[in-house]
Backbone atoms as SQL, in Angstrom:
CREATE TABLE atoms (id INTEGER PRIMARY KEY, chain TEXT, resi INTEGER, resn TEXT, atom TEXT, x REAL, y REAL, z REAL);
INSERT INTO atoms VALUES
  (1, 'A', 1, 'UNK', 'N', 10.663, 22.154, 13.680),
  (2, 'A', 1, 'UNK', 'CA', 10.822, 21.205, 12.596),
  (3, 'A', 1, 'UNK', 'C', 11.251, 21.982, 11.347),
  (4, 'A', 2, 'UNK', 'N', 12.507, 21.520, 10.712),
  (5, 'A', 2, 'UNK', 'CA', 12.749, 22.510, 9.418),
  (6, 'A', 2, 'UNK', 'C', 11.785, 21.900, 8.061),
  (7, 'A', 3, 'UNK', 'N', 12.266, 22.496, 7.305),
  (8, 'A', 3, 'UNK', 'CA', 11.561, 22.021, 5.894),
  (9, 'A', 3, 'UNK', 'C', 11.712, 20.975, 5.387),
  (10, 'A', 4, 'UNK', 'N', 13.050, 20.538, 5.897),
  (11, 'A', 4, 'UNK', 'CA', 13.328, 18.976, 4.959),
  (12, 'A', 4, 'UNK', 'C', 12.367, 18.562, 5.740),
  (13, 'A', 5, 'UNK', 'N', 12.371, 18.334, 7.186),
  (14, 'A', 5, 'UNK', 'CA', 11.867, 17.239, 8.263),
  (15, 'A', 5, 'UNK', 'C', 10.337, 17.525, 7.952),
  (16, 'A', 6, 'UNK', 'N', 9.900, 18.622, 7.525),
  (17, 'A', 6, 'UNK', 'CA', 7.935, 18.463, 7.053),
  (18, 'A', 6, 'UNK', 'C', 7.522, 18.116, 5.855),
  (19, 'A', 7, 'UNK', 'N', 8.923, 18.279, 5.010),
  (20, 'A', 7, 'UNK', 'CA', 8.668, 17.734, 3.455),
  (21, 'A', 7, 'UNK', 'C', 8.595, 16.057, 4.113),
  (22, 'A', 8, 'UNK', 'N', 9.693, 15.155, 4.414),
  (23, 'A', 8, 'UNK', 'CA', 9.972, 14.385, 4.972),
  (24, 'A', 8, 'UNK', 'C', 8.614, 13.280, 5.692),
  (25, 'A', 9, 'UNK', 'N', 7.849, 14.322, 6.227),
  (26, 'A', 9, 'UNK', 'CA', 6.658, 14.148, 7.318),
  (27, 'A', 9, 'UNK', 'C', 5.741, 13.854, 6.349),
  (28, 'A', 10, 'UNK', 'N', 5.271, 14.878, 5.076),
  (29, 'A', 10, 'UNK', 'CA', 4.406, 14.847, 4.493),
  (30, 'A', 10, 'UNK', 'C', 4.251, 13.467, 3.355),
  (31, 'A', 11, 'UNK', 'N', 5.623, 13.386, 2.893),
  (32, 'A', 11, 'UNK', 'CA', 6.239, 12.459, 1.981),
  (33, 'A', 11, 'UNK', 'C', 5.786, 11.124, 2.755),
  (34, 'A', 12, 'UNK', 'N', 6.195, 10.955, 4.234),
  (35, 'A', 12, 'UNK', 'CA', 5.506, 9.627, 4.392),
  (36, 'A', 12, 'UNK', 'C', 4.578, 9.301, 4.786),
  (37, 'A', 13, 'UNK', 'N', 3.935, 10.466, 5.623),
  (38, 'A', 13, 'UNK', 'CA', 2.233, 10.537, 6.116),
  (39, 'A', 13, 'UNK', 'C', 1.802, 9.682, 4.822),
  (40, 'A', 14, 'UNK', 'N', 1.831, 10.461, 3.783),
  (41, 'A', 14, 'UNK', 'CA', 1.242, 9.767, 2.416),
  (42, 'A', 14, 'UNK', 'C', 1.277, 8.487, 2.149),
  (43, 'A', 15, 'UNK', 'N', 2.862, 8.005, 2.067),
  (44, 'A', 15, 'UNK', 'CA', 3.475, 6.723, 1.929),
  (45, 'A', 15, 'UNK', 'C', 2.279, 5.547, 3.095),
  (46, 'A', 16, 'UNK', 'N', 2.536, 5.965, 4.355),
  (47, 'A', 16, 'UNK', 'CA', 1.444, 5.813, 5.516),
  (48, 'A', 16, 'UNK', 'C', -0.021, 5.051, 4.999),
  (49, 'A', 17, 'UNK', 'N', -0.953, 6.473, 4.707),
  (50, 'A', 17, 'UNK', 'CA', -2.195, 6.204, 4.226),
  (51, 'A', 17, 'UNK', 'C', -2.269, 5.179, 2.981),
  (52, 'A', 18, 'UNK', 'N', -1.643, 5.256, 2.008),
  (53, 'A', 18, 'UNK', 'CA', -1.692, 4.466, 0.529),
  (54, 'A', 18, 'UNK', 'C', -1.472, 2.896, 1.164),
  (55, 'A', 19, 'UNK', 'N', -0.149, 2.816, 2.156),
  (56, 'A', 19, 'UNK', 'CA', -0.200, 1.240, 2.413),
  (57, 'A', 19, 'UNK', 'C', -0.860, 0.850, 3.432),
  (58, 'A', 20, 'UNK', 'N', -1.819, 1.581, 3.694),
  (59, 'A', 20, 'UNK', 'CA', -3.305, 1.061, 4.602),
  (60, 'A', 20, 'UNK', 'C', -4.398, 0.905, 3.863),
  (61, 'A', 21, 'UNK', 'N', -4.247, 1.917, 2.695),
  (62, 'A', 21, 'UNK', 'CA', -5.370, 1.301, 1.816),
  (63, 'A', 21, 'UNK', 'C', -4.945, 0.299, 0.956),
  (64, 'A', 22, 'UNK', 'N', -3.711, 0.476, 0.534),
  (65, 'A', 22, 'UNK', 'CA', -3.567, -0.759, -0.388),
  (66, 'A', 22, 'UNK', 'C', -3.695, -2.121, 0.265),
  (67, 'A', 23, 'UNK', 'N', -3.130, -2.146, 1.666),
  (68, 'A', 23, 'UNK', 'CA', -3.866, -3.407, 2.294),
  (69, 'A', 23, 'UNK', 'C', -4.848, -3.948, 2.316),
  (70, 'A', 24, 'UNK', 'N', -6.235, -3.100, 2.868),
  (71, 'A', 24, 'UNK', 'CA', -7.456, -3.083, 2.678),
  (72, 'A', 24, 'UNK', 'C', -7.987, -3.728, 1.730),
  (73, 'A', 25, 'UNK', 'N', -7.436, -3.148, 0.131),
  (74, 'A', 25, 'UNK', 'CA', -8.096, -3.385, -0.846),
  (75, 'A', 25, 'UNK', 'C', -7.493, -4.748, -1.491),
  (76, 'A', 26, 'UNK', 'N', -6.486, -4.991, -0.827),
  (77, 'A', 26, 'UNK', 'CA', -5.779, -6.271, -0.949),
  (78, 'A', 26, 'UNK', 'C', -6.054, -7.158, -0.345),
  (79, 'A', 27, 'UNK', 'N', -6.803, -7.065, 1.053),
  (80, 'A', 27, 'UNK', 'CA', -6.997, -7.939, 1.737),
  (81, 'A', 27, 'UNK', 'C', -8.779, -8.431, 0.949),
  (82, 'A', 28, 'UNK', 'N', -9.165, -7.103, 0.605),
  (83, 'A', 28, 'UNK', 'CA', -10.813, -7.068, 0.142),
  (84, 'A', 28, 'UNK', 'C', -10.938, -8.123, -1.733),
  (85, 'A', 29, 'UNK', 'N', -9.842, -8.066, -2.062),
  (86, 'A', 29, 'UNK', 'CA', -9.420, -8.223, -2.872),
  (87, 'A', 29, 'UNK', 'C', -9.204, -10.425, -3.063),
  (88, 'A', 30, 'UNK', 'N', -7.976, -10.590, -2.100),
  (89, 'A', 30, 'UNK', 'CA', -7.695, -11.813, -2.039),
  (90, 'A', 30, 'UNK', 'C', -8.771, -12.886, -0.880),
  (91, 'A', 31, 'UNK', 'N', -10.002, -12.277, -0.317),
  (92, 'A', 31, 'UNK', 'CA', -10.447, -12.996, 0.406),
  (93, 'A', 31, 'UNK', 'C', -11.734, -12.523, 0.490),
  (94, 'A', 32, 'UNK', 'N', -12.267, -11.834, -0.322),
  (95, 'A', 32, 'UNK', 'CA', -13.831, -12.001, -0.591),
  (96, 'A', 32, 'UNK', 'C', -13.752, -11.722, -2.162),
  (97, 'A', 33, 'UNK', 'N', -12.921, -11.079, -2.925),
  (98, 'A', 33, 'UNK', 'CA', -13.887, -11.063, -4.174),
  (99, 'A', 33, 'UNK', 'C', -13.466, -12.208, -5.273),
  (100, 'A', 34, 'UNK', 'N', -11.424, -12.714, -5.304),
  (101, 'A', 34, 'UNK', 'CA', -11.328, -14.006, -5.712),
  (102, 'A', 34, 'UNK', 'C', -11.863, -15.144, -5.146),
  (103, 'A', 35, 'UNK', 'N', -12.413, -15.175, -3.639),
  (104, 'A', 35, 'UNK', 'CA', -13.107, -16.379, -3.788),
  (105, 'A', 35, 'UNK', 'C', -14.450, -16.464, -3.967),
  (106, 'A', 36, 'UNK', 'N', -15.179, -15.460, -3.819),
  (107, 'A', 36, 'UNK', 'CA', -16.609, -15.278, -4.438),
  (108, 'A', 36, 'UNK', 'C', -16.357, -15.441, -5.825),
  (109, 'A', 37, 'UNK', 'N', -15.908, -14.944, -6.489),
  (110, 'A', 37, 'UNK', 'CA', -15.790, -15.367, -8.324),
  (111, 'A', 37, 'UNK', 'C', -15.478, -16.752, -8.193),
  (112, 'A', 38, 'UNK', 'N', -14.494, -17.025, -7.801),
  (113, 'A', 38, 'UNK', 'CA', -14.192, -18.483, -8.106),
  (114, 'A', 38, 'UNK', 'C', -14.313, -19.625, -7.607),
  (115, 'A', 39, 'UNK', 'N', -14.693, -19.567, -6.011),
  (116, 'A', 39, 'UNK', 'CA', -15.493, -20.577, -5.552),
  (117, 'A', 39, 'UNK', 'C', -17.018, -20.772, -5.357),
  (118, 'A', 40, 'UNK', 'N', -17.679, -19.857, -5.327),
  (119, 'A', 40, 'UNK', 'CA', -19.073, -19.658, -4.818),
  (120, 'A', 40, 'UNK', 'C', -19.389, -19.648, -6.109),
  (121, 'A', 41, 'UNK', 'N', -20.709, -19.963, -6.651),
  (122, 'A', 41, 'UNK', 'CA', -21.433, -20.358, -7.918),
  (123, 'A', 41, 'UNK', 'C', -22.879, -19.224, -7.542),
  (124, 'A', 42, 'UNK', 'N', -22.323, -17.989, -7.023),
  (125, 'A', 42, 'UNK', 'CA', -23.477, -17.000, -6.376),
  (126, 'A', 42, 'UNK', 'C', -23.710, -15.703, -7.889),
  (127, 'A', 43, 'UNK', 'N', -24.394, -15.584, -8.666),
  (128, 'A', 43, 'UNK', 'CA', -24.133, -14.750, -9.830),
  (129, 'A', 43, 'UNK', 'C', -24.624, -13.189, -9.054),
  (130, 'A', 44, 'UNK', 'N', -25.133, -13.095, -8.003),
  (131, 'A', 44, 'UNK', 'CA', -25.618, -12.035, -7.202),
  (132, 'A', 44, 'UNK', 'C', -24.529, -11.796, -6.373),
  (133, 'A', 45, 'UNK', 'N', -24.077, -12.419, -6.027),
  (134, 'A', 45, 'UNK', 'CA', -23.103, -12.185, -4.658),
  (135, 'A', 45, 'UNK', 'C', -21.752, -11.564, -5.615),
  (136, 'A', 46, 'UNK', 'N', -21.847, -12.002, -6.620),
  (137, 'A', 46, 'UNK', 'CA', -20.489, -11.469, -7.676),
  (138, 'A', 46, 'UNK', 'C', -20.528, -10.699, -8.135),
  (139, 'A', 47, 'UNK', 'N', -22.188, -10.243, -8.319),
  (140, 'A', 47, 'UNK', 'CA', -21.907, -8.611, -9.037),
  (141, 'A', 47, 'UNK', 'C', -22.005, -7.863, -7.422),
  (142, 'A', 48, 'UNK', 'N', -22.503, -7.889, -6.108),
  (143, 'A', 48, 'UNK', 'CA', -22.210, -7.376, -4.790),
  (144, 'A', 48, 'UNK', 'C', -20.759, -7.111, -4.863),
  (145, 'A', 49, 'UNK', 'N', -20.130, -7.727, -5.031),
  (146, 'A', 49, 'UNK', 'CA', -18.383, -7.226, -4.843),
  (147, 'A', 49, 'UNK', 'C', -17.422, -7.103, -6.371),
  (148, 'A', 50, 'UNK', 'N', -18.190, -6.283, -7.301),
  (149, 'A', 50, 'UNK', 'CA', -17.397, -7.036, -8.488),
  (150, 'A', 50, 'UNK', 'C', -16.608, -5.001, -8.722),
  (151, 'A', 51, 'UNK', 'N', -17.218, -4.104, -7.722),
  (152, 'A', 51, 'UNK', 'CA', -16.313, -3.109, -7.664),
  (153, 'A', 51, 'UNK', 'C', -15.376, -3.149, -7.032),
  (154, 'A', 52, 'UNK', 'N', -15.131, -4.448, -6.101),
  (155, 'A', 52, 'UNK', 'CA', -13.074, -4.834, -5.682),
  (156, 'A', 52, 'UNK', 'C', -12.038, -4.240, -6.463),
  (157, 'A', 53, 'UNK', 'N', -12.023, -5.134, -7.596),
  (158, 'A', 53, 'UNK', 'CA', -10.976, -5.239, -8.411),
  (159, 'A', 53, 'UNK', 'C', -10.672, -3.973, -9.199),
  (160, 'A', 54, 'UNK', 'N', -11.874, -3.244, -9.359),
  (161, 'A', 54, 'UNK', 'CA', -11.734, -1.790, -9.777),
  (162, 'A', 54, 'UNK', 'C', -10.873, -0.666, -8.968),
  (163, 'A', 55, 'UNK', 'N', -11.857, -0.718, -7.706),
  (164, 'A', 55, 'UNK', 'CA', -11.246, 0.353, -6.810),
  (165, 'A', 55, 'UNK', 'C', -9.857, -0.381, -6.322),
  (166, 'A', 56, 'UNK', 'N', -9.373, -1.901, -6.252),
  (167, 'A', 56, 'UNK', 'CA', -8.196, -1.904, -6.444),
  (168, 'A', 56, 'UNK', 'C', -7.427, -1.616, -7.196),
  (169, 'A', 57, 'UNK', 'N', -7.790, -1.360, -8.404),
  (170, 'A', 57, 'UNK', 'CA', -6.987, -1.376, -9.610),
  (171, 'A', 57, 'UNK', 'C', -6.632, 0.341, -9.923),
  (172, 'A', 58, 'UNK', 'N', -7.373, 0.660, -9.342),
  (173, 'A', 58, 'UNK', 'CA', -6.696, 2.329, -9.195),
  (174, 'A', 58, 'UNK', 'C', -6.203, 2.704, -7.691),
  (175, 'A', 59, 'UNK', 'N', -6.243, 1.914, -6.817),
  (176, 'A', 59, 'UNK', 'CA', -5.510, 2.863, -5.396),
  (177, 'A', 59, 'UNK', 'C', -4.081, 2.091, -5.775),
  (178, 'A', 60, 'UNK', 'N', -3.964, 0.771, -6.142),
  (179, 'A', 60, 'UNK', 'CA', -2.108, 0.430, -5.816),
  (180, 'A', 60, 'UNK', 'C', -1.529, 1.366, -7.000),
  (181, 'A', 61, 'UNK', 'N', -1.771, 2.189, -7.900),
  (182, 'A', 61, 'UNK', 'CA', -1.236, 2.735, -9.199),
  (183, 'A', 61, 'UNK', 'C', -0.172, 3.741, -7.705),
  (184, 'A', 62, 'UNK', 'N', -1.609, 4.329, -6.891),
  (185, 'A', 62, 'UNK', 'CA', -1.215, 5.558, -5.842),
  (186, 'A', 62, 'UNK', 'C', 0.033, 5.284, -4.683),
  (187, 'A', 63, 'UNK', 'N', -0.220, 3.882, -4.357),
  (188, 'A', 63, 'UNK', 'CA', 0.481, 3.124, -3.702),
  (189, 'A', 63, 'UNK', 'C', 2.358, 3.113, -4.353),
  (190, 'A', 64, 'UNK', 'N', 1.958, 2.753, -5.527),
  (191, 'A', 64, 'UNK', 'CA', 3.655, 2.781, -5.722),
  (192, 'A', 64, 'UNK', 'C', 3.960, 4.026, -6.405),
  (193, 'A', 65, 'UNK', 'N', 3.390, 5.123, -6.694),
  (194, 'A', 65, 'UNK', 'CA', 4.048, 6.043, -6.593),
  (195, 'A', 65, 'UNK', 'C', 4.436, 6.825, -5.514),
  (196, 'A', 66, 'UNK', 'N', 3.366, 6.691, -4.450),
  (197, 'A', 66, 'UNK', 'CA', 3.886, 7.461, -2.712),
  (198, 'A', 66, 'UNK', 'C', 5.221, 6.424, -2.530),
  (199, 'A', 67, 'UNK', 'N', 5.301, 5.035, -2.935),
  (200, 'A', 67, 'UNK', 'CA', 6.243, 4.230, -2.791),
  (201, 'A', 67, 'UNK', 'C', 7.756, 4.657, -2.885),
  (202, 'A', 68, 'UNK', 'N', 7.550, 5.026, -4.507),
  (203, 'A', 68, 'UNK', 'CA', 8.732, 5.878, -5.306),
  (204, 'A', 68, 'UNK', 'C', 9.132, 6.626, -4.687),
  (205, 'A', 69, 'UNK', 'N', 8.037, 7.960, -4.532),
  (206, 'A', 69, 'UNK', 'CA', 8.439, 9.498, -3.783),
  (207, 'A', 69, 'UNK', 'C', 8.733, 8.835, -2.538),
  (208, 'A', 70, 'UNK', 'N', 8.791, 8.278, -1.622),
  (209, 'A', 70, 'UNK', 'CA', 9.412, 7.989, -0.379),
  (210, 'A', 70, 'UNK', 'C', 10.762, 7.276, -0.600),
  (211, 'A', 71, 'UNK', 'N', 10.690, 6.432, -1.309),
  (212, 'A', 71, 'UNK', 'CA', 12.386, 5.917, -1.899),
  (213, 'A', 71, 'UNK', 'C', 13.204, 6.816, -2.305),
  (214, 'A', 72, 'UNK', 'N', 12.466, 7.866, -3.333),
  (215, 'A', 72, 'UNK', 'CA', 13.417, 8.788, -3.630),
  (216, 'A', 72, 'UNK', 'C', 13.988, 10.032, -2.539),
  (217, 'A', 73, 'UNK', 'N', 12.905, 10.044, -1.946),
  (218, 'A', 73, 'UNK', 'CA', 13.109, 11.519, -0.840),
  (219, 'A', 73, 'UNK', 'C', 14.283, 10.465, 0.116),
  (220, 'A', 74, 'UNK', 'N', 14.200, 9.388, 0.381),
  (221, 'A', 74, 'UNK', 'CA', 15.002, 8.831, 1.550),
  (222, 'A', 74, 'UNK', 'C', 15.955, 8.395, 1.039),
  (223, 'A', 75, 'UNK', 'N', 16.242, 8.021, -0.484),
  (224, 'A', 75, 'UNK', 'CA', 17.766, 8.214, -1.112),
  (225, 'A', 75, 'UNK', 'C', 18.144, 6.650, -1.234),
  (226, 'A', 76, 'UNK', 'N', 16.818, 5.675, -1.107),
  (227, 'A', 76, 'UNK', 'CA', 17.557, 4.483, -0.566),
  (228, 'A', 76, 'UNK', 'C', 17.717, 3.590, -2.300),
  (229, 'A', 77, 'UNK', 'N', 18.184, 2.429, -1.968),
  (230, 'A', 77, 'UNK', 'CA', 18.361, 2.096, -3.627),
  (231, 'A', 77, 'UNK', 'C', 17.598, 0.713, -4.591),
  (232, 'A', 78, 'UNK', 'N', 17.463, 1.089, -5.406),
  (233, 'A', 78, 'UNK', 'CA', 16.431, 0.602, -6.264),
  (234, 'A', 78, 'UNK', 'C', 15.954, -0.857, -5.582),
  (235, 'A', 79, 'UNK', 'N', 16.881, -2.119, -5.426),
  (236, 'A', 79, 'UNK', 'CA', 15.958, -3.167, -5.164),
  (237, 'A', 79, 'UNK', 'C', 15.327, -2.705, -3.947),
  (238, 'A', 80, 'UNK', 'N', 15.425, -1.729, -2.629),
  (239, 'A', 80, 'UNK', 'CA', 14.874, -1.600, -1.485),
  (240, 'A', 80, 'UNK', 'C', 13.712, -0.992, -2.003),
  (241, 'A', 81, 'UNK', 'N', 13.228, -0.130, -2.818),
  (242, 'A', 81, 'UNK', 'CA', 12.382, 0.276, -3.653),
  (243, 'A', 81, 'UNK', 'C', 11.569, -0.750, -4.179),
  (244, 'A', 82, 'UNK', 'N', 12.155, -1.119, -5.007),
  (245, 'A', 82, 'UNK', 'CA', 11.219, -2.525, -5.518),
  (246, 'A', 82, 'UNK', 'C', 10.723, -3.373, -4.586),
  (247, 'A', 83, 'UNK', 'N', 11.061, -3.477, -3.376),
  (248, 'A', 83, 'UNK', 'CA', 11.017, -4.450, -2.222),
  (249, 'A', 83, 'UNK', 'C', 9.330, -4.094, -1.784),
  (250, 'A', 84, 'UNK', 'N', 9.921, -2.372, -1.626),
  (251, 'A', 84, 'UNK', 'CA', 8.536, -1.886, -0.768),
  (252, 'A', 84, 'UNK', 'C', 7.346, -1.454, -1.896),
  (253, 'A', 85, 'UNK', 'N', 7.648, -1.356, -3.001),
  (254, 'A', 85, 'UNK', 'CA', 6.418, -1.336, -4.302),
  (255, 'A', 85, 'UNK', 'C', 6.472, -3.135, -4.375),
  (256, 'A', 86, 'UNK', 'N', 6.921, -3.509, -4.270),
  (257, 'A', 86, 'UNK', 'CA', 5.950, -4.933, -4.027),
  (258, 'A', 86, 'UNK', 'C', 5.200, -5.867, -2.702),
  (259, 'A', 87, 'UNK', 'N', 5.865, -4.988, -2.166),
  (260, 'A', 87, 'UNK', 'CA', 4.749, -5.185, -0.699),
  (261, 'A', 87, 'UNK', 'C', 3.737, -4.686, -0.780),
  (262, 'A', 88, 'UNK', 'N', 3.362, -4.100, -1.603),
  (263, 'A', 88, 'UNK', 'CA', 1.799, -4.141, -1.837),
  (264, 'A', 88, 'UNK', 'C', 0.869, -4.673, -2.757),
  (265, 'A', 89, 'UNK', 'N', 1.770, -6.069, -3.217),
  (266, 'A', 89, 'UNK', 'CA', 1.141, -7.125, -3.781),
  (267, 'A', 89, 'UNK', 'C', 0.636, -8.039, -2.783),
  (268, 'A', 90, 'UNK', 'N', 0.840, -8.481, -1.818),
  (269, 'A', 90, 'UNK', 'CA', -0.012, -9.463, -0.781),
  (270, 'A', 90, 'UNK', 'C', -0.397, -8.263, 0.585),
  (271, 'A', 91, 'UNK', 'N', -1.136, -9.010, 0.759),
  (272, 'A', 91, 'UNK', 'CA', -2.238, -8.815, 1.188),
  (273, 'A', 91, 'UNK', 'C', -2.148, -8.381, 2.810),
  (274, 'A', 92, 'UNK', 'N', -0.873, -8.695, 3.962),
  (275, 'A', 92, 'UNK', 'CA', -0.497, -8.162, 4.895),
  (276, 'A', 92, 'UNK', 'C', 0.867, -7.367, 4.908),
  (277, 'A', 93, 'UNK', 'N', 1.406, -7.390, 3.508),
  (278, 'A', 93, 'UNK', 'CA', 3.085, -7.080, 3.591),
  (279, 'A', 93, 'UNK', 'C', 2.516, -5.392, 3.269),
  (280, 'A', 94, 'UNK', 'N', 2.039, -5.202, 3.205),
  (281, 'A', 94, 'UNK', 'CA', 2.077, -3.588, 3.271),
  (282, 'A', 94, 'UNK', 'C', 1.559, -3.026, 4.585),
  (283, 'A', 95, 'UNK', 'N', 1.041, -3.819, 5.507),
  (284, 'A', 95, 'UNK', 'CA', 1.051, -3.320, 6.637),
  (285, 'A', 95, 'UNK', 'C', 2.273, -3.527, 7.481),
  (286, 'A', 96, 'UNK', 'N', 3.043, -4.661, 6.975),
  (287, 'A', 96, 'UNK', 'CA', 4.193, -4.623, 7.828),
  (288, 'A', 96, 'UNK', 'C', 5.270, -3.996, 7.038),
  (289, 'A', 97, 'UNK', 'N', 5.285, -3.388, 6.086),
  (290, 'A', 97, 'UNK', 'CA', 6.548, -2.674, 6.009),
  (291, 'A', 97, 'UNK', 'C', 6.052, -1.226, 6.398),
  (292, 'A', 98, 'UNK', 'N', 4.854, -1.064, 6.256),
  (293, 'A', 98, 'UNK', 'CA', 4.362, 0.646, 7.059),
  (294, 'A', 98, 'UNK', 'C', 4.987, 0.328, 8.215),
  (295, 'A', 99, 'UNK', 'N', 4.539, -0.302, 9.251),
  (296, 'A', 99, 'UNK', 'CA', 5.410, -0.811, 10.515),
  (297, 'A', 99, 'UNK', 'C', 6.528, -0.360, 10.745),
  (298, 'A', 100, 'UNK', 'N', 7.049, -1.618, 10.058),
  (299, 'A', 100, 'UNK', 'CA', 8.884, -1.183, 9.999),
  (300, 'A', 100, 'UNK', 'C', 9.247, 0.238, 9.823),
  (301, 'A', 101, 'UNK', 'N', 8.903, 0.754, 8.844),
  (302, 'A', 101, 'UNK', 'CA', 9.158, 2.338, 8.039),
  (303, 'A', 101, 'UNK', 'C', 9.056, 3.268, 9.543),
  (304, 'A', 102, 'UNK', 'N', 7.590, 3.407, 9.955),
  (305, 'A', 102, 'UNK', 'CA', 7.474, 3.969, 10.626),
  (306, 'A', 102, 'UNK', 'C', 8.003, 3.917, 12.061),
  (307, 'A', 103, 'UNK', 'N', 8.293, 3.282, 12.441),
  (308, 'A', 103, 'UNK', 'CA', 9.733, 2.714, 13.269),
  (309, 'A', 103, 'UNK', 'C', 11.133, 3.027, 12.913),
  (310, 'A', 104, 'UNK', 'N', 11.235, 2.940, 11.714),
  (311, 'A', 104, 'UNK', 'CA', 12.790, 3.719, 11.369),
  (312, 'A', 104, 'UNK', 'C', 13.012, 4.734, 10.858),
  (313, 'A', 105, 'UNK', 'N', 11.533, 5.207, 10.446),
  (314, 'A', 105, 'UNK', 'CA', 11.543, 6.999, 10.409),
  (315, 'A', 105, 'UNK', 'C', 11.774, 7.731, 11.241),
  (316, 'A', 106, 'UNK', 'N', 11.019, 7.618, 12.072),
  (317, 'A', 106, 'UNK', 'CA', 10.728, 7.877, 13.811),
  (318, 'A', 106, 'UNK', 'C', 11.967, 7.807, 14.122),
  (319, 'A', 107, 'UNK', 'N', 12.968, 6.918, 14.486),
  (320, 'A', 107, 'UNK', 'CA', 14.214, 6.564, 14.619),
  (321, 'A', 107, 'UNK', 'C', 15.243, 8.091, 13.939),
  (322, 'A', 108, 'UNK', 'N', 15.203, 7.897, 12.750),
  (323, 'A', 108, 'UNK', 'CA', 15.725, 8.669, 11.937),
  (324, 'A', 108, 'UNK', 'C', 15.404, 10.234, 11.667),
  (325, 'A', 109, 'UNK', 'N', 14.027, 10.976, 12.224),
  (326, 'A', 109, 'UNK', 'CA', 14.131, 11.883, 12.201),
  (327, 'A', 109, 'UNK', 'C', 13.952, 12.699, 13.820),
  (328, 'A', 110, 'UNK', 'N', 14.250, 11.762, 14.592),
  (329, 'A', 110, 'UNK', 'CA', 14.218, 12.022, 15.989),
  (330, 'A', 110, 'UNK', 'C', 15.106, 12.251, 16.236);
């Protein structure tokens, strides 16, 4: 494997991990802690999950910058960029563009 292909490796391993957590915390996010705040009338159950929105609010920062550095290392162009830094606004689209990616990485550095 040369250097581009482990820079390459490392660049999306990363890309990888961030849109598994950003899922996570997206999924943890849109289906227990907005509807515990806003449907459930539980003042206990809301402070139980009210570190969601926190620990979300600092992993997607991580998310679209591994985003960036993978757009940029792969050369591709800005709206495809924007495409995949906003797939990690709902809540399954960052597991399916890891998917895809990793399917046409694989593809591409094979």
């Amino acid at each position: 494997m040369s250097a581009i292909e482990k820079s390459m490796h490392g660049v999306f391993t990363r890309f990888r991990v961030m849109a598994v957590i950003a899922g996570v915390m997206s999924l943890l996010l849109w289906f227990v802690d907005l509807p515990v705040v806003y449907l459930i009338d539980n003042p206990s159950l809301k402070e139980q999950v009210s570190w969601i929105p926190y620990l979300h609010g600092y992993t997607y920062p991580f998310y679209v910058l591994t985003a960036i550095h993978l757009a940029a290392k792969m050369r591709w162009s800005v709206p495809r960029m924007i495409a995949l830094i906003l797939a990690g606004t709902l809540p399954v689209a960052s597991f399916i563009a890891e998917r895809r990616l990793a399917k046409s990485v694989a593809k591409n550095l094979s």
